[in-house]
C-alpha positions in Angstrom: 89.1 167.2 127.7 89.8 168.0 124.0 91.4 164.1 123.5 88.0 162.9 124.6 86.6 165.1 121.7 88.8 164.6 119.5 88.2 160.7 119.9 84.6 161.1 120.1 84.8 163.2 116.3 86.7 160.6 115.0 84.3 157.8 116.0 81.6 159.7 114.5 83.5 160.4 111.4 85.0 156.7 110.9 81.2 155.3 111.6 79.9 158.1 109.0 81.5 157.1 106.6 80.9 152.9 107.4 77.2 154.3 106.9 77.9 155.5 103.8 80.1 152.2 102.4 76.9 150.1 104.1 74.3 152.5 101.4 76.8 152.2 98.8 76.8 148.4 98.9 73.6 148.5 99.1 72.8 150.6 95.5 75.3 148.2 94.2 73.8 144.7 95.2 69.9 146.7 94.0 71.8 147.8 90.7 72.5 143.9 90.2 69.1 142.8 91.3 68.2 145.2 88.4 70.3 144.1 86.2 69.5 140.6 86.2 66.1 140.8 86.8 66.5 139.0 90.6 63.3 138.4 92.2 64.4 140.5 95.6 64.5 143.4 92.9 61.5 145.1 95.2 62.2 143.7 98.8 66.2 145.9 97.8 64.4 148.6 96.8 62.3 148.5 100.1 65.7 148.1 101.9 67.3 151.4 100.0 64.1 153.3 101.1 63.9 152.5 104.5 67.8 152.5 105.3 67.9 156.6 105.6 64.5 156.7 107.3 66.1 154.5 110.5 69.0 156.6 110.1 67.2 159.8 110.2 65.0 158.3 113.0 68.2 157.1 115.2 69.6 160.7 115.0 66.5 162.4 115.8 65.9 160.0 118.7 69.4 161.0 119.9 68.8 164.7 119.4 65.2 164.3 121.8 66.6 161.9 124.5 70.3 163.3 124.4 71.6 165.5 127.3 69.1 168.4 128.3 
């Protein structure tokens, strides 16, 4: 019982933090539309907006339609 919770904490942990790397590359490709003065300088910072609205809408959709 505690491997399968184990496991299951680590999955959550090691997909955490691929969340995090995802949002980080993303600043860093919207710092360089910035910096050059890219024309996908708006439609990046529409994607750095919106990225921790779905994640914030996944988890609560979890948290409504999880185990009752």
């Amino acid at each position: 019982m505690e491997d399968g919770k184990n496991k299951k904490s680590l999955f959550i942990r090691v997909l955490s933090i691929i969340l995090i790397l995802i949002y980080l590359a993303l600043l860093g490709i919207f710092l360089y539309c910035m910096i050059t003065g890219s024309e996908y300088l708006l439609a990046m910072l529409f994607v750095i907006i919106i990225y921790p609205i779905i994640l914030y809408i996944f988890l609560w959709l979890k948290k409504v339609f999880g185990n009752k």
